[in-house]
C-alpha positions in Angstrom: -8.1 24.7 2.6 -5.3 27.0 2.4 -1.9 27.1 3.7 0.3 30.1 3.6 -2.8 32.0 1.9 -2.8 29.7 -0.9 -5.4 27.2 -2.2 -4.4 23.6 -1.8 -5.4 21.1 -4.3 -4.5 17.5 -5.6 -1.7 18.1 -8.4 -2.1 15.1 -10.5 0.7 16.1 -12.5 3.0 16.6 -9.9 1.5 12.8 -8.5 2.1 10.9 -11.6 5.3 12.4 -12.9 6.7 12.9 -9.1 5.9 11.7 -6.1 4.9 8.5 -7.7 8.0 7.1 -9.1 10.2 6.7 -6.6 7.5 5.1 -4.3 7.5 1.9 -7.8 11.3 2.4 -8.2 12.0 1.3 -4.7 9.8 -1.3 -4.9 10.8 -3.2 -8.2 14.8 -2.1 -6.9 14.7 -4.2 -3.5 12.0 -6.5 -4.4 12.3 -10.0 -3.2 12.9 -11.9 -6.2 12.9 -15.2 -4.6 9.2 -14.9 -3.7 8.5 -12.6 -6.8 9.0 -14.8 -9.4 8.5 -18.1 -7.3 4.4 -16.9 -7.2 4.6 -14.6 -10.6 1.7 -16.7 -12.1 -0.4 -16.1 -9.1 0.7 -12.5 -8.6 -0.5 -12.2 -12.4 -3.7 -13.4 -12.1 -4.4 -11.5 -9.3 -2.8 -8.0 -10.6 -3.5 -8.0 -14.0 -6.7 -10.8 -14.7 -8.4 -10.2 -11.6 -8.2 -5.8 -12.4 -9.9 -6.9 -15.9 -12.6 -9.0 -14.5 -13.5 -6.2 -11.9 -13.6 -3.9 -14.8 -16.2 -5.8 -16.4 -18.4 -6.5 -13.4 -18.3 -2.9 -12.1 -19.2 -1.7 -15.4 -22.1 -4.1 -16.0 -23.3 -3.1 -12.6 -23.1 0.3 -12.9 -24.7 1.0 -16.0 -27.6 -1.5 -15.2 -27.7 1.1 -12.2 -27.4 4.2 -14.4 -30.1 2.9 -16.5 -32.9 2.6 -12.9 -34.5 5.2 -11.0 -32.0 5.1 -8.4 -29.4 7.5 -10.4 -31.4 10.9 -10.3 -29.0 12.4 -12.9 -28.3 10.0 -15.7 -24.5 9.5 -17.2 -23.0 8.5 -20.2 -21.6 5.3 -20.7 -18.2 6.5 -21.2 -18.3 7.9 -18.0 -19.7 5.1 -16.5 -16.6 3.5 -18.0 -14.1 6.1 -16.8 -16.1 5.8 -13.2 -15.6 2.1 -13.2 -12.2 2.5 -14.3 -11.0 4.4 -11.8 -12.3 1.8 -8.9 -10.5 -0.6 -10.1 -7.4 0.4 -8.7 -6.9 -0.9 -5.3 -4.6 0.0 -2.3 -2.3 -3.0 -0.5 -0.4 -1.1 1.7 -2.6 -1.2 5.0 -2.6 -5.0 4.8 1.3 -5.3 4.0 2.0 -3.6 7.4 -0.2 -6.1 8.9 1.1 -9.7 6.5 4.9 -9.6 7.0 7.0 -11.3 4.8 8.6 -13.8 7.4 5.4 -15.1 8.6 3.6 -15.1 5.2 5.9 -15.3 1.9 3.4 -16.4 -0.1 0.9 -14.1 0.6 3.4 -11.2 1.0 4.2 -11.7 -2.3 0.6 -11.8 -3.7 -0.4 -8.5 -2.2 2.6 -6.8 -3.1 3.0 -7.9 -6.7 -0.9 -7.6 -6.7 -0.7 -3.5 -5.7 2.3 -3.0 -8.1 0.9 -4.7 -11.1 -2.8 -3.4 -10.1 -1.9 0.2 -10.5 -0.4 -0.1 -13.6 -3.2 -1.6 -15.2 -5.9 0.4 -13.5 -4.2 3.2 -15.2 -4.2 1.5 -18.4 -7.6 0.9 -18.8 -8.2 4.3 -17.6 -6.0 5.7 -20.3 -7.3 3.3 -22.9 -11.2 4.2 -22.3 -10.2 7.6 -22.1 -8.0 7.7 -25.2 -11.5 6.1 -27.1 -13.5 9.0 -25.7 -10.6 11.6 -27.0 -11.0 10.4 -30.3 -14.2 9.4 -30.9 -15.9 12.0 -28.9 -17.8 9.4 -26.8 -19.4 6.5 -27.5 -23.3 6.4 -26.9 -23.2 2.3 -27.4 -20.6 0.1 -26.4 -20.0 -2.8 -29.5 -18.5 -5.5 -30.0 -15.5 -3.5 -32.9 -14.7 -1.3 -29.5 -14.6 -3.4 -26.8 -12.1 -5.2 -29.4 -10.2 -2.1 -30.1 -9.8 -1.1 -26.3 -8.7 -5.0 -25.2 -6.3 -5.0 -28.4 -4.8 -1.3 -26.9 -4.2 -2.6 -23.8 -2.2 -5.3 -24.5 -0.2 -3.1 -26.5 0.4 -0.9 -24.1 1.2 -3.8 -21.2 3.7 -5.1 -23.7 5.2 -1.8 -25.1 5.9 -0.6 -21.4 7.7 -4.0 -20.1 10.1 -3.4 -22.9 10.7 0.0 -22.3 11.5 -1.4 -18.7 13.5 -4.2 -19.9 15.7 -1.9 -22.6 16.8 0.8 -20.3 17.7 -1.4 -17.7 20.1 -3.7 -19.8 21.3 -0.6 -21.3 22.0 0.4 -17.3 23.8 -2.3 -17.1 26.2 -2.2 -20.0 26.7 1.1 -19.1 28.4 -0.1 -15.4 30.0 -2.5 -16.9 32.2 -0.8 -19.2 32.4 2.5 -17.5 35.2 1.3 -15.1 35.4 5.2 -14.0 32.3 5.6 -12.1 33.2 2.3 -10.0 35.3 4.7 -7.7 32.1 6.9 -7.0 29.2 5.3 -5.2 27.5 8.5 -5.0 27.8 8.9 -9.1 27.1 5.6 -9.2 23.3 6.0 -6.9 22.5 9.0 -8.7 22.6 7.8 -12.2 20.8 4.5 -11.0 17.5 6.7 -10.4 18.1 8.5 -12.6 18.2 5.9 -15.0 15.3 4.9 -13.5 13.2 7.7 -14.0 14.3 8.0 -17.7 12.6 5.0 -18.2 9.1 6.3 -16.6 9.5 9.7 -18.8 10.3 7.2 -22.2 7.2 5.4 -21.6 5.4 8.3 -20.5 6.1 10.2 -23.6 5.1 7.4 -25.9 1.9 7.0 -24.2 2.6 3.8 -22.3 2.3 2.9 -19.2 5.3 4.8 -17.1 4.9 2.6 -13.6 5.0 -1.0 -14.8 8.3 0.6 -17.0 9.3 1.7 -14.0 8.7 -1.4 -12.0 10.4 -3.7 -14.8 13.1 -1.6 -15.1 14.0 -1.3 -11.4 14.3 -5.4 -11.4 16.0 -5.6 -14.2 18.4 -3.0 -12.3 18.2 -5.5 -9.4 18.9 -8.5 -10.8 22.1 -7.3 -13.1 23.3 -3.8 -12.6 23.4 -4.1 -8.6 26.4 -6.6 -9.1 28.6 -4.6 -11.5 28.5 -1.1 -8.6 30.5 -1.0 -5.7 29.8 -2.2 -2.3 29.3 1.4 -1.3 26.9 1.9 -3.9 25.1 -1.5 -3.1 24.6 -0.7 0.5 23.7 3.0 -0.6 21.6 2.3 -3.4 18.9 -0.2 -1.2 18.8 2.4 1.9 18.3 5.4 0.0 15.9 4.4 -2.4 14.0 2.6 0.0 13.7 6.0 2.5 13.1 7.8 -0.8 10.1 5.7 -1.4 8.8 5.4 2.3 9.0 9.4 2.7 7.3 10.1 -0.6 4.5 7.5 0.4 3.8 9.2 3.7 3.5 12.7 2.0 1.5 11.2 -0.6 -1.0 9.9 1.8 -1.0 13.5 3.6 -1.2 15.5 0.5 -4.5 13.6 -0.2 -5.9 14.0 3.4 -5.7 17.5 3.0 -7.4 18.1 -0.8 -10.7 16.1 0.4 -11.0 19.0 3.0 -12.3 21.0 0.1 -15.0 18.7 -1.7 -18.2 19.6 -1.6 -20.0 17.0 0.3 -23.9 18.0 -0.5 -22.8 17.4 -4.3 -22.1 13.7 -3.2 -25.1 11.3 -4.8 -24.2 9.5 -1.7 -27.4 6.0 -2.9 -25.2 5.3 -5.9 -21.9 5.6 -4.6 -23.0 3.0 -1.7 -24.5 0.7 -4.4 -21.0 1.2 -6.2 -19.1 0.2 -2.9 -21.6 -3.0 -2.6 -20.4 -3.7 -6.3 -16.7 -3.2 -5.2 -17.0 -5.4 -2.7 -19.1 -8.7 -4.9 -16.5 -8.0 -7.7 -14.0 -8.0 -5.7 -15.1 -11.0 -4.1 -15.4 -13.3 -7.6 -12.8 -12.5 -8.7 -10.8 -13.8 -6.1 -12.4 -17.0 -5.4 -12.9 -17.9 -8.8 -9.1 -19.5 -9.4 -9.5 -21.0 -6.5 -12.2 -22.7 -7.7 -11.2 -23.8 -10.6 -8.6 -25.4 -9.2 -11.1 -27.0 -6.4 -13.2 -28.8 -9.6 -9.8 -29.9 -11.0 -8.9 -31.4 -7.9 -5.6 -29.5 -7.4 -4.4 -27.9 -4.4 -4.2 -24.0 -4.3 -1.3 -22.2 -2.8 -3.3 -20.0 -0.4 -5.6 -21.0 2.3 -9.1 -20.2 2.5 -8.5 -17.8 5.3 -5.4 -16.0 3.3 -7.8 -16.1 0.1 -10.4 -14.1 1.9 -7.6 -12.0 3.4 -6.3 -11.1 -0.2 -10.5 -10.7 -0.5 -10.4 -7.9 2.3 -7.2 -5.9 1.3 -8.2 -5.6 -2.6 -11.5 -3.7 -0.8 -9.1 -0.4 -0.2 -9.4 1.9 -2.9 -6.2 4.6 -2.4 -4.5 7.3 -3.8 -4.6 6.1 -7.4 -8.2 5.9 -7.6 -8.5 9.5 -6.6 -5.7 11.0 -8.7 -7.2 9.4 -11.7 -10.8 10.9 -10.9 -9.8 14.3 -10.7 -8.4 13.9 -14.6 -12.0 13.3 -15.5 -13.7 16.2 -16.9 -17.0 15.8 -18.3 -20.1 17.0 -17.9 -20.8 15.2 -14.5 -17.0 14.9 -13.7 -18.6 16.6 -10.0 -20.7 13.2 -9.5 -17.4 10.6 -10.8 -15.5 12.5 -8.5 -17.6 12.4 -5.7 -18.5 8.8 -5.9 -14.7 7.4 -6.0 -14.2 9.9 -3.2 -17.0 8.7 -0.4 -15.5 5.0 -1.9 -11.6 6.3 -1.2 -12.7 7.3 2.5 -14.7 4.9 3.6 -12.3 1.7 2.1 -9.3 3.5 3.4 -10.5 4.9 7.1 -12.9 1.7 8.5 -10.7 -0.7 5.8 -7.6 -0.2 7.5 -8.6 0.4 11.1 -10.6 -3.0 10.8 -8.3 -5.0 8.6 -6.2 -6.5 12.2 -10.0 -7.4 13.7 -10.6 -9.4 10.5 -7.6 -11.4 10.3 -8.2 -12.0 13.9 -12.2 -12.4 12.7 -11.2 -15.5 10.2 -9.1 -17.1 12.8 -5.6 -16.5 11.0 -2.8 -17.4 13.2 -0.3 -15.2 13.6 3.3 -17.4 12.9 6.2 -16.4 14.8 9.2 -15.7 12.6 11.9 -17.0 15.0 9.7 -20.2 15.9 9.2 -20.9 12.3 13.2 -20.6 11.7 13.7 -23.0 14.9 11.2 -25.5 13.0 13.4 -25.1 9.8 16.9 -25.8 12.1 15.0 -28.8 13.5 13.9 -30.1 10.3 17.2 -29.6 8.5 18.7 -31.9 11.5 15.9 -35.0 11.3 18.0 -38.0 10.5 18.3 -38.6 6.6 16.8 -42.0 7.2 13.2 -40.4 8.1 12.3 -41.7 4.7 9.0 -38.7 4.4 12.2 -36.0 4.6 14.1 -37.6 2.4 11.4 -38.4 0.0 10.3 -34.6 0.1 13.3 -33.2 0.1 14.4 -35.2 -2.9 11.5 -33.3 -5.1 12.7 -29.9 -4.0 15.8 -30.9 -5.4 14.2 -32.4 -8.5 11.6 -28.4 -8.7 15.4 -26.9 -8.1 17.0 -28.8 -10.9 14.4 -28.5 -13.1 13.7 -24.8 -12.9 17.3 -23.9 -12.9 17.7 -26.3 -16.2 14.8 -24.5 -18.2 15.9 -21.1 -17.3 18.6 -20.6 -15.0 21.4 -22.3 -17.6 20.1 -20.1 -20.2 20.4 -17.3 -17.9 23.6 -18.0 -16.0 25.4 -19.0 -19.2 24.3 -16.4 -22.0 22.7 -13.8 -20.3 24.7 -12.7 -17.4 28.1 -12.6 -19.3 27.0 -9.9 -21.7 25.3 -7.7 -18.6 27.9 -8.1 -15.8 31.1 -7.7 -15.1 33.2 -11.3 -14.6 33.7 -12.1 -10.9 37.8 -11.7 -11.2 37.1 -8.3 -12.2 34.5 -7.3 -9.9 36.9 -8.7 -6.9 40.5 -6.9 -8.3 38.2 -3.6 -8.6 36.8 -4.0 -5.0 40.2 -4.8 -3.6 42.1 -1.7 -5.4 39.3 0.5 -3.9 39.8 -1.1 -0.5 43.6 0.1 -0.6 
């Protein structure tokens, strides 16, 4: 297609390195700790485990494909590695327009730590195969020394990027902490914050790491203890701009890539295998989510989601977005055509029938809709039951016991050694906001 006489096509170095990082930034920056870190275990499983495990049953499936007479032209297994790669990265944003936080805080938070934490592993795998077939020139047999080798990478590279994140965002925070002079300039103040920010994603990015979960640490890290030591200018200007960053960026992410798929070459599409690859999407997809939940079934423990918001996480993990694609069109092999024309039929039809019928199957699985302002009423009535309802009072006492207990594991430690060497004291903070006040 071409615009102003000139050939568009998908930049995946102006994706990665720019249109993607504000989109994390504003995420990990005004993320919802509460929630977050309440479900983190569960967010983990399904963002990091759950992308592994799809890994390994798309790639068993689709080299037990490769190897029938359904795949006219035959691929390498690295490829078939790289292909499988690339479809594990999924796309939560349809059904987070649909699951609000208010009515659903647990499963909010599971689909959006999920798409966060997904990404940034798709992409390590991706990297890590790809690094192995850099190197090595391709592998014509998988063994048992690689597999090792690429599992052993990717932890490295999961770990090396968190503390990336973690190290420029203290280092954020010492910086506004002793740099009285900014305090007076929220608008110096937001503009070093990203680009803070986005010094992390180049460090990690530059040492072969993994730039968006640096990113994403980073920007809580930010949250949680450089947001208290700016001004209240900078506060309020730091959430609103970031976020529009982020939302504006997203929309002409999603319009960028509507335009590039003008130009593929449909007839080049082996359109049998990438169907049998969207079956496999979907089964993977599909154990990988229920198997937690039943583990926790034959342990005779309850889960924290529902059947219906299980098969709901099920559902949205199906859409395969703008990650998937960018990472295709890196691929070049000799049948880097057929990888990218099979994650591209996959893209379209999980985006385009995924999102229009998400809404009919929540309303499909009977999901009830909760309304936000009945559900606060409920919580107003329950907070004034009599104390001598003796099921309140016996409930209420364990949340105060989980409350206790969590804050005396972590939130002493935290409260009392960690927070005094990253932010200001409080006396400070309120003489500075005062004198700028005046």
């Amino acid at each position: 297609m071409q615009i102003f006489n000139e050939d568009i096509h998908f930049d995946t170095e102006l994706f990665f390195n720019f249109l993607l990082p504000p989109i994390i930034f504003a995420a990990g920056y005004n993320l919802h700790r509460n929630h977050f870190f309440d479900n983190f275990w569960l967010i983990s499983y399904h963002g990091i485990i759950c992308t592994i495990l799809t890994f390994i049953i798309l790639s068993a499936f689709a080299l037990f494909m490769n190897e029938t007479s359904l795949v006219q032209q035959k691929m390498g297994q690295d490829e078939i590695l790289l292909l499988t790669a690339t479809l594990c990265a999924t796309d939560t944003v349809a059904a987070l327009t649909l699951i609000k936080e208010k009515e659903y805080p647990i499963l909010n938070s599971v689909l959006f730590g999920e798409g966060i934490f997904n990404d940034a592993v798709s992409i390590l795998i991706f990297r890590s195969v790809k690094k192995y077939l850099s190197e090595d020139g391709g592998f014509s047999n998988l063994s048992m020394a690689i597999s090792l080798r690429l599992c052993v990478d990717f932890v490295y590279l999961l770990l090396m990027s968190l503390i990336v994140g973690v190290i420029v965002g203290a280092l954020s925070s010492l910086l506004f902490k002793y740099c009285d002079s900014l305090f007076n300039h929220p608008v110096k103040e937001t503009s070093l914050i990203l680009l803070l920010g986005y010094a992390s994603y180049l460090v990690s990015e530059s040492l072969h790491l993994s730039g968006i979960l640096s990113l994403f640490c980073c920007g809580i890290i930010m949250a949680v203890y450089t947001y208290p030591n700016i001004s209240d200018e900078a506060q309020h200007g730091t959430s609103l701009a970031f976020d529009t960053i982020g939302y504006l960026v997203e929309a002409f992410v999603f319009a960028y890539l509507g335009i590039t798929t003008l130009q593929v070459d449909y007839k080049q599409i082996p359109w049998g295998f990438s169907l049998l690859l969207l079956l496999s999407v979907i089964l993977a997809r599909f154990v990988t989510v229920f198997l937690l939940p039943c583990c926790y079934f034959l342990m005779n423990k309850q889960f924290k989601l529902n059947t219906q918001e299980l098969f709901v996480v099920w559902y949205s993990g199906l859409i395969r977005g703008v990650i998937a694609f960018a990472l295709c069109i890196t691929i070049k092999t000799s049948n880097s055509e057929i990888i990218q024309g099979c994650v591209l039929v996959i893209v379209l039809i999980t985006t385009i029938f995924g999102s229009i019928l998400l809404d009919s199957f929540i309303g499909l699985i009977g999901m009830k809709r909760v309304d936000p302002e009945l559900n606060q009423i409920n919580e107003f009535m329950l907070s004034q039951t009599s104390e001598t309802d003796a099921s309140v009072s016996y409930y209420k006492s364990i949340g105060e016991q989980k409350a206790k207990l969590k804050k005396g594991l972590w939130g002493g430690i935290e409260q009392n050694f960690v927070r005094p060497i990253f932010q200001k004291p409080k006396t400070n903070q309120v003489s500075e906001i005062s004198m700028h006040t005046m």
